[in-house]
PLY file of the C-alpha trace (Angstrom):
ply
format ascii 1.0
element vertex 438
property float x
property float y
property float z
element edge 437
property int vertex1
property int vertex2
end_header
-51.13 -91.42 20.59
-51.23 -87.59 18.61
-48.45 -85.64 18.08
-50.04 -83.27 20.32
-50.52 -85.52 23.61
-46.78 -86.97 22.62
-45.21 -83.79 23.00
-47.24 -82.58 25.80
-45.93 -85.21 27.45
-42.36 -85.10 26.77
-42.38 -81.57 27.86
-43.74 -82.68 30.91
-40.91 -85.76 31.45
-38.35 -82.99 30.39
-39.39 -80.80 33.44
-39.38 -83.29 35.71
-36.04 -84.26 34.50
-35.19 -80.58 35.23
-36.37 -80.39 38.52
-34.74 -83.43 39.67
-31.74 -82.06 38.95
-30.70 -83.28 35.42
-28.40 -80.80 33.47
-30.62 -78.98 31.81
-28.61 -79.22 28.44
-28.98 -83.12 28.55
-32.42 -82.83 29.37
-33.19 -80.82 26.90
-31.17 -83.35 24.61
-32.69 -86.58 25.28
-36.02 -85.20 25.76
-36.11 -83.90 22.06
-34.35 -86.94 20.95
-36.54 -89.96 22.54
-39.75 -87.67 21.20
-38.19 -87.57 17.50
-37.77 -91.51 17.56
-40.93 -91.84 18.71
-42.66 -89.62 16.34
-40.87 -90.21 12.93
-37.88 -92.82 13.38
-34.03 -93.40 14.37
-32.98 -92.40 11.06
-35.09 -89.19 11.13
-33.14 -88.33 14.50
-29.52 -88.84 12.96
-30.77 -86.68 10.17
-31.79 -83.95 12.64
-28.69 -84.03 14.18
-26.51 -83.81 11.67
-28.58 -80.93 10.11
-29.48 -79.22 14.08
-25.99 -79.07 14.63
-24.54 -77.60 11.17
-28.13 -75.03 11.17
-26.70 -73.87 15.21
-22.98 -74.13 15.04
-21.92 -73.09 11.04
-23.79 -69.54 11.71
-21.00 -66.85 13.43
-23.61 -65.43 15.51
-23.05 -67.78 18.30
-19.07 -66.65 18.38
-20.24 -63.28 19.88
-20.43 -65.76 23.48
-17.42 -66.98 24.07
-15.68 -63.71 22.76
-17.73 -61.10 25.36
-17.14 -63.80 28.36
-13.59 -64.11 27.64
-13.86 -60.37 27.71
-15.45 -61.06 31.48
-12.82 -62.38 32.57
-10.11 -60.47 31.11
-11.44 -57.63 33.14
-11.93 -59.84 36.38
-8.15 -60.56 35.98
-7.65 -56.35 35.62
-8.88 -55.74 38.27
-12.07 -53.44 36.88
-14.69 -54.80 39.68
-12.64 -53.12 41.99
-11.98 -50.03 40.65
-15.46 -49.47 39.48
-16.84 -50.17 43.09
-13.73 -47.79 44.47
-14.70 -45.00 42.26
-18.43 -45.77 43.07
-17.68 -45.94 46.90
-15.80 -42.44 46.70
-18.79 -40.20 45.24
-20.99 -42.09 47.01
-19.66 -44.02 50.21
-20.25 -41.18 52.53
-24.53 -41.70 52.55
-26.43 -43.87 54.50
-26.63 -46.87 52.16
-24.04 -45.50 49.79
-21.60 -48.61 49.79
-24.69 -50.41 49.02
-25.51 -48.07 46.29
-21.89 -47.92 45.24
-22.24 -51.98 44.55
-25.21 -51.25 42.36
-23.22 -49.16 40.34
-20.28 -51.01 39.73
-22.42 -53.62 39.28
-23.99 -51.59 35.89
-20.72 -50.87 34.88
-19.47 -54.42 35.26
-22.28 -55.37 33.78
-21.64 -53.67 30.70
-18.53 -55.46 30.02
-19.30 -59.34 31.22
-23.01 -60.04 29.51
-23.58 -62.91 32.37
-25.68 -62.16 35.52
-24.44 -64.78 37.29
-20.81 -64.01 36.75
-21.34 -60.47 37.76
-23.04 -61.46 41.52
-20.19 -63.40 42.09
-17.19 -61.43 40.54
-18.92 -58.39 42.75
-19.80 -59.99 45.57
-16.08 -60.85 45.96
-15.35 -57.12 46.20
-18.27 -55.61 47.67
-18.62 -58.32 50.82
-16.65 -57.56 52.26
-16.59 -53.60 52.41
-19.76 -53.84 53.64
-19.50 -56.34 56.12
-16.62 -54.33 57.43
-18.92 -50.99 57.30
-21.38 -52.73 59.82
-24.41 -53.45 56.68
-26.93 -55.90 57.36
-26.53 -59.58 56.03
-30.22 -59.21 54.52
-29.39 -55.33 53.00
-25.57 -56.43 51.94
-26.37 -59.72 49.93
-30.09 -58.53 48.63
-27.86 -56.02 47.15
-25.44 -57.99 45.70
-28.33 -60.50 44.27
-29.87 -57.70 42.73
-26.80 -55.87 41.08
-25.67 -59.19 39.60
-29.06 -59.31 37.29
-27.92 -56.17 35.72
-24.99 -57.87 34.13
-28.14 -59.66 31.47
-29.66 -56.54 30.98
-27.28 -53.72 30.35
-25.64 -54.45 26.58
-24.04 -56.74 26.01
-26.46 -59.61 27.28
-25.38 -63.41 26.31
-29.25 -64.01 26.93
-30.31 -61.33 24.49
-27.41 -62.91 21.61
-29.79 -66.22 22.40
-33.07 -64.15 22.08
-31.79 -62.42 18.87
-30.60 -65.78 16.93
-34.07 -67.32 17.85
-36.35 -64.69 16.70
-34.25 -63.73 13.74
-33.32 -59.97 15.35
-30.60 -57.60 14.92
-28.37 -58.06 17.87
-27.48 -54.49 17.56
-30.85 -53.00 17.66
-31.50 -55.53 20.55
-28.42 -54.32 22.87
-29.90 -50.36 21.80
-33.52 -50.78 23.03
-32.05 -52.69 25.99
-30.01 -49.99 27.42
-32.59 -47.47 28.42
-34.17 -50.12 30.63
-30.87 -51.00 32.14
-30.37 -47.75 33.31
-33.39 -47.57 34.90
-33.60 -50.60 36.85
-29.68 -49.96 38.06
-31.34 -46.26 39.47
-34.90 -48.08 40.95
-32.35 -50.36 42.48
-30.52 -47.38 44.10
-34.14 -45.86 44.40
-35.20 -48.92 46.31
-32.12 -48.88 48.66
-32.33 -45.12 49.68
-35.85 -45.75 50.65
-35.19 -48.80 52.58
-32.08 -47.24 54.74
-34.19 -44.05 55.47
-37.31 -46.44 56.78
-34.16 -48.59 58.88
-31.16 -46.72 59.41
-29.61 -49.48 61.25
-29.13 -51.39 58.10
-26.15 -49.14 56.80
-24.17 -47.22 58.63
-22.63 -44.06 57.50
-18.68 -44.01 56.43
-16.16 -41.37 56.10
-16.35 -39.32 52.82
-13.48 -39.99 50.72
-10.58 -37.21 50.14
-10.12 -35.39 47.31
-6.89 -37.10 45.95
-8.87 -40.77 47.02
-11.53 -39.79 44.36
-8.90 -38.31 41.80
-6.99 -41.52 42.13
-10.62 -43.57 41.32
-11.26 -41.53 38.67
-7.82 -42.40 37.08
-7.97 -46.07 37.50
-11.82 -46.54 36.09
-10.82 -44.36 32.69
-10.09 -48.20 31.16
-13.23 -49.26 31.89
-15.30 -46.13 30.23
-12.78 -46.47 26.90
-13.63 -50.04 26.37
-17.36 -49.63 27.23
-17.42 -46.60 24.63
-15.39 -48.27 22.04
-17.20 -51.63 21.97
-20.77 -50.50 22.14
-20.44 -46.82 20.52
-18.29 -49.04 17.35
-21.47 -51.01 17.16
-24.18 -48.80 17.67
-22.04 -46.54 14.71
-21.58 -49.35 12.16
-18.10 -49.40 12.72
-18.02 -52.93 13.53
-20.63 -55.95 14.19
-21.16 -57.48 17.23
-19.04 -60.38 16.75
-16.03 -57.61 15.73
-17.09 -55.53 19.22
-16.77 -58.10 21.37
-13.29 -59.09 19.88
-11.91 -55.31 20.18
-13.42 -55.23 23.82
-11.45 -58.50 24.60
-8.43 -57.38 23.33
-8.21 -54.22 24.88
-9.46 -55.68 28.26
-6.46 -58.59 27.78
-4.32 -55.73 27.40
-5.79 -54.39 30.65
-5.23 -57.20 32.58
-1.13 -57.85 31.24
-0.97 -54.14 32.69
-2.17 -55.36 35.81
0.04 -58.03 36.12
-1.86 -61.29 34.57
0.87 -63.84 34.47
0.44 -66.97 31.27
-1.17 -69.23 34.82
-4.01 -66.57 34.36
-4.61 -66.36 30.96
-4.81 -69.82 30.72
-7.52 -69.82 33.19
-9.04 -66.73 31.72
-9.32 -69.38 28.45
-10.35 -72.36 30.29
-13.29 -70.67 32.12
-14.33 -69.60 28.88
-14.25 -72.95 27.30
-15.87 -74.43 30.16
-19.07 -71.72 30.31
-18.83 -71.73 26.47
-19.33 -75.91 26.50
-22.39 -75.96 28.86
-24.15 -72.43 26.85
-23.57 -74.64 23.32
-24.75 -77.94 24.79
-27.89 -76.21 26.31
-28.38 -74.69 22.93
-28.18 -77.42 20.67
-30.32 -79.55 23.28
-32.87 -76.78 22.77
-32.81 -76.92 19.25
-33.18 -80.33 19.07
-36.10 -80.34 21.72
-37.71 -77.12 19.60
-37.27 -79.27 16.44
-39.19 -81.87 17.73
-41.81 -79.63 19.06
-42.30 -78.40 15.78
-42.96 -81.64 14.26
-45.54 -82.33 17.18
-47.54 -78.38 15.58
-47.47 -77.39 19.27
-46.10 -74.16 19.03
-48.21 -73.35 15.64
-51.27 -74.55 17.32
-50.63 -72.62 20.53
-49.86 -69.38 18.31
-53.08 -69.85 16.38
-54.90 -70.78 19.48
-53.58 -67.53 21.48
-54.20 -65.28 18.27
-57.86 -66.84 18.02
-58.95 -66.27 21.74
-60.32 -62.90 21.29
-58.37 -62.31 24.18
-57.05 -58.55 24.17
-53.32 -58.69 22.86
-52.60 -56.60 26.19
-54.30 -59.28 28.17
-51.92 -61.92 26.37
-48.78 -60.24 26.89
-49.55 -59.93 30.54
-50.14 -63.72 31.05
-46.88 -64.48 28.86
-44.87 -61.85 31.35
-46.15 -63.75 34.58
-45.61 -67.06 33.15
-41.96 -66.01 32.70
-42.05 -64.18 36.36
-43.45 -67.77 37.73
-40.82 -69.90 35.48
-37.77 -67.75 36.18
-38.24 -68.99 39.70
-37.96 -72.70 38.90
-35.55 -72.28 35.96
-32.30 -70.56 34.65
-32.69 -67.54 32.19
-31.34 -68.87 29.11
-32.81 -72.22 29.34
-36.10 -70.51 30.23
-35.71 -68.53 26.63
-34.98 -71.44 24.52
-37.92 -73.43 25.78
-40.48 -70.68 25.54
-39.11 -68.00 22.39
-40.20 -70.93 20.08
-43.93 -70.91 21.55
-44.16 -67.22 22.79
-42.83 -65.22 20.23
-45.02 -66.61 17.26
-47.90 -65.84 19.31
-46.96 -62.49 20.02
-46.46 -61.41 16.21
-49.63 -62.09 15.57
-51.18 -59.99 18.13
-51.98 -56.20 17.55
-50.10 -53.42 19.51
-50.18 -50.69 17.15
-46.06 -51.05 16.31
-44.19 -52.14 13.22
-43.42 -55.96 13.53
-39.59 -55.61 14.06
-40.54 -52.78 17.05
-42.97 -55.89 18.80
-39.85 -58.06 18.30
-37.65 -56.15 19.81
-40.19 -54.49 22.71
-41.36 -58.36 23.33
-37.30 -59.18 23.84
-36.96 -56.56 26.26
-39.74 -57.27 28.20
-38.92 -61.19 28.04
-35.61 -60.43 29.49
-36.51 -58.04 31.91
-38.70 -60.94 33.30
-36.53 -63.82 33.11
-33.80 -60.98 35.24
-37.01 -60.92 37.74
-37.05 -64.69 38.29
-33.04 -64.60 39.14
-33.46 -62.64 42.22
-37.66 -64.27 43.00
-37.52 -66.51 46.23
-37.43 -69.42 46.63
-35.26 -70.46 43.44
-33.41 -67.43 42.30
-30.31 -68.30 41.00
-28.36 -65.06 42.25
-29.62 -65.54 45.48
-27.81 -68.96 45.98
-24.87 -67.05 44.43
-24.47 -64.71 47.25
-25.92 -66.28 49.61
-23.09 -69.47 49.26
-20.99 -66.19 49.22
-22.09 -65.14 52.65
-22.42 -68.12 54.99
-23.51 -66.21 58.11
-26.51 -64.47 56.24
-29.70 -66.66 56.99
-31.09 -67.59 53.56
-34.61 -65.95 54.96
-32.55 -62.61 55.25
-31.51 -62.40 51.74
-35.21 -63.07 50.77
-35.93 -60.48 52.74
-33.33 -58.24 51.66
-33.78 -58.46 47.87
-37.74 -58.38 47.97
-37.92 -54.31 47.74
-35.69 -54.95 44.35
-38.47 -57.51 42.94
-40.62 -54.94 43.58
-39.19 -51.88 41.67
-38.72 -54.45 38.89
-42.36 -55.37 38.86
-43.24 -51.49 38.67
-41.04 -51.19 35.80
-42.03 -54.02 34.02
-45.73 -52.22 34.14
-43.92 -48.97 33.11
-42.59 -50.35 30.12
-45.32 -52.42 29.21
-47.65 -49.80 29.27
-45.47 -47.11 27.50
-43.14 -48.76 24.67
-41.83 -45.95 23.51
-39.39 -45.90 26.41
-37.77 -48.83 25.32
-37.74 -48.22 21.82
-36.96 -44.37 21.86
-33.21 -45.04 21.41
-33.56 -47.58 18.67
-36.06 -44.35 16.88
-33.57 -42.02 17.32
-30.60 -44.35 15.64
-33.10 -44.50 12.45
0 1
1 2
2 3
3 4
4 5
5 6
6 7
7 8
8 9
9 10
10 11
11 12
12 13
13 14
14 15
15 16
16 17
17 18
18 19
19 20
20 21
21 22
22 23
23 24
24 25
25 26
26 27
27 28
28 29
29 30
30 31
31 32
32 33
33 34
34 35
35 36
36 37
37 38
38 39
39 40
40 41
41 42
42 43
43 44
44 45
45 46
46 47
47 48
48 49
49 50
50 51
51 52
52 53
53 54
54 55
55 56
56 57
57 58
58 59
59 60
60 61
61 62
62 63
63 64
64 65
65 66
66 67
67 68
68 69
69 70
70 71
71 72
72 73
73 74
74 75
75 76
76 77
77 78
78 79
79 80
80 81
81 82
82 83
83 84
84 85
85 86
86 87
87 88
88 89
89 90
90 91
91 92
92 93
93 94
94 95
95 96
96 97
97 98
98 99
99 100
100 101
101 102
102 103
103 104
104 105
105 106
106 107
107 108
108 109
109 110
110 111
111 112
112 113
113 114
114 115
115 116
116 117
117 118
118 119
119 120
120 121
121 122
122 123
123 124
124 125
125 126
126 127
127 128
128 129
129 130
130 131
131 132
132 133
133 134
134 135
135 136
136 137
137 138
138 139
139 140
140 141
141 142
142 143
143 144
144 145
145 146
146 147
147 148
148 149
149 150
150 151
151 152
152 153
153 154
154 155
155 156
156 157
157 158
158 159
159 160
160 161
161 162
162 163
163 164
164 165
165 166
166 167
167 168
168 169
169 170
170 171
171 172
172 173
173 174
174 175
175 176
176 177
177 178
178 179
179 180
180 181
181 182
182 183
183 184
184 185
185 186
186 187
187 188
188 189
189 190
190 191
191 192
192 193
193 194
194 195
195 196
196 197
197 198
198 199
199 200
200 201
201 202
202 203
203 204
204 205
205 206
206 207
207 208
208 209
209 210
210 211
211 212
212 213
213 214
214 215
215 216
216 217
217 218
218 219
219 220
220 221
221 222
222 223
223 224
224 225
225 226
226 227
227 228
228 229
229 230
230 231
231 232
232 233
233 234
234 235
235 236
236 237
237 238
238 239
239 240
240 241
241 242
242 243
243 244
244 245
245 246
246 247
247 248
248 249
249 250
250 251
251 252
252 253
253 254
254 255
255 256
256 257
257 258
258 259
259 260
260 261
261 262
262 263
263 264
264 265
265 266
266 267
267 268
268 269
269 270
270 271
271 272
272 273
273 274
274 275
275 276
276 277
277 278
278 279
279 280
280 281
281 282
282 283
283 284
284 285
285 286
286 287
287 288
288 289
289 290
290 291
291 292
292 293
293 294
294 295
295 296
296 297
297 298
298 299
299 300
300 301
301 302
302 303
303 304
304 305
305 306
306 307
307 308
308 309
309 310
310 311
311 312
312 313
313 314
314 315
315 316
316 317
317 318
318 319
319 320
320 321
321 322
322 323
323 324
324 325
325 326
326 327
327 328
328 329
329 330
330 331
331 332
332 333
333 334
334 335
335 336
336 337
337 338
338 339
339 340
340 341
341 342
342 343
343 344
344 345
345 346
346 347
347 348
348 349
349 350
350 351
351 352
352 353
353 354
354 355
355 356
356 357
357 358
358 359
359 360
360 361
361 362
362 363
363 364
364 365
365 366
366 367
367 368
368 369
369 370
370 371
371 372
372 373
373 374
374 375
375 376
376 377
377 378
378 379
379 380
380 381
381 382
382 383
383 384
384 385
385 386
386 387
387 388
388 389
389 390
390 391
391 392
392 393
393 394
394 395
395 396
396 397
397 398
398 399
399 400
400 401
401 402
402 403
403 404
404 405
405 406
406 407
407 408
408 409
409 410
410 411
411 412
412 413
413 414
414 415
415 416
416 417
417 418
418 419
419 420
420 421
421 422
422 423
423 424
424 425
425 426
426 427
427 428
428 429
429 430
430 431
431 432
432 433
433 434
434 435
435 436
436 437
């Protein structure tokens, strides 16, 4: 049997595996690992591992992940959900569809300081719920929301996908979480876009609620400030050189820590604070270094070489490629979780991409390609039938009909899809910020 055919089919045994509901760390891991004895020996697969796991682990690149989720849960444990969707609910709480608005913005802001999608749909869901239920919102409007919202927490800076992105393609993580917040910002306000449209075609979905009084939105105001300080310190410090990424994250999670002792975090929540971390930290390294392993293996196989060279020799227009690339990650991020998604495919994708033509400085495709790549996988968490944030919420809300969240968060999939176009057709808008830092 080739090297080709072998690996073709011990991708194929490795999906399977996945679907059926194998860990997709140990998939990953024995996958790579039965291919390796296979194709060269035992002996050659000790000597990968002992080099795959010094190449993933000795770099400090990877300490960036454990440091900004530990942040995420320092500022669960403050308390800053809450007074981000408080704040949000007082400017905005009054308008039909404003609570759901409101979530979308605390959401952002959230966002900003957890770097995990998944972490944000829950950790908001927990506070938004419920205000809405009580408000008289729709199941389908209140958890399509909430789905929706929660994706922003891998786009908006920092991202523990984009760390993932930037360590595979060899990228400045800095630059990365720069281009990326442009795009952020726009798909938190086509979110908001999305709901106003939606409540005006239905009112029935949202009700309207009291406007908040003047010393209810001074007293918001007052308890967010935290959250805009840390924000501004952590990713002003790194977009000014003051510190790396790695030194951001560990400023933001002290000053968050220091946050939540304010609020009243006892040594029972700090140690869970540290053993959620451990625990999400475990499963992101496992997944990793069963990636690695698997992409090591693929390498030996030439598959991702001879798909590159095949891509770049198609005569296909580069345009035309990145658009199939984009929809294969649109149909995979329904099937498969975001970061896994990127470690399987960055190794095959991304060498095909650089050699394609789009009239930008290599680094700019890198970067523009990440963007776009994450934007995508974001796409897939929230895409029926297998979104992962829609199980989220939905296991959140019991009463809400599964078929009523798909409902709900389908005008969201579509203002992502427009901007997706948007941004693939004009790059500039995602690499204007990272022009102007020059």
């Amino acid at each position: 049997m080739s090297a080709v055919a072998l690996g073709t089919l011990v991708f194929a045994a490795m999906l399977a595996a996945m679907f059926l509901r194998v860990p997709i760390g140990l998939a990953m891991f024995i996958a790579g690992g039965f291919g390796m004895v296979v194709l060269r020996s035992w002996s050659a697969l000790v000597g990968s591992l002992k080099s795959v796991a010094y190449d993933v682990f000795a770099t400090d690149s990877l300490a960036v992940i454990p440091i900004f989720l530990l942040m995420g849960h320092f500022a669960a444990q403050a308390g800053m959900s809450a007074a981000l969707f408080r704040l949000a609910q007082a400017l905005l709480g009054h308008r039909r569809g404003g609570l759901a608005i409101a979530t979308i913005g605390a959401c952002a802001g959230f966002g900003a300081i957890c770097g995990s999608s998944i972490a944000t749909a829950a950790t908001m869901g927990q506070v938004a719920l419920p205000e809405m239920r009580r408000a008289g919102y729709a199941g389908s409007l209140s958890t399509g929301t909430l789905a929706a919202g929660g994706t922003l927490g891998i786009l908006i800076p920092p991202s523990i996908v984009l760390v993932i992105y930037a360590i595979l393609a060899e990228q400045n993580i800095a630059k990365l979480f720069v281009a990326a917040f442009l795009p952020g910002v726009l798909a938190a306000l086509g979110y908001m876009t999305a709901i106003a449209l939606v409540v005006r075609r239905t009112p029935g979905l949202a009700p309207t609620t009291p406007r908040a009084t003047g010393r209810e939105l001074r007293r918001a105001i007052l308890a967010v400030w935290p959250v805009l300080a840390i924000f501004a310190l952590v990713i002003g410090g790194m977009y000014g050189g003051l510190f790396t990424p790695t030194e951001g994250a560990a400023v933001g999670a002290f000053g968050t820590a220091l946050l939540a002792l304010r609020a009243g975090m006892r040594l029972g929540g700090f140690l869970e604070c540290l053993r959620r971390t451990a625990v999400a930290t475990a499963m992101i390294f496992f997944i990793v270094l069963g990636a690695q392993l698997f992409n090591s293996f693929m390498a030996f196989t030439q598959i991702p070489q001879i798909a590159a060279d095949a891509i770049a020799g198609s005569g296909l227009n580069a345009w035309v490629v990145l658009a199939l690339i984009l929809l294969a990650y649109l149909v995979l991020g329904c099937l498969m979780d975001s970061l896994s998604m990127i470690l399987l495919t960055i190794p095959i994708f991304f060498p095909a991409i650089m050699k394609l033509d789009f009239g930008l400085p290599p680094e700019q495709v890198a970067i523009w390609f990440g963007i776009l790549a994450l934007i995508v996988v974001e796409v897939g968490l929230i895409t029926p039938p297998v979104g992962m944030n829609l199980f989220v919420i939905n296991a959140m809300a019991r009463d809400v009909p599964m078929l009523d969240t798909y409902r709900g968060v389908l005008p969201f999939v579509v203002t992502d899809i427009l901007r997706t176009i948007v941004l693939v057709v004009f790059p500039g808008i995602t690499l204007i910020a990272l022009r102007l830092l020059e």
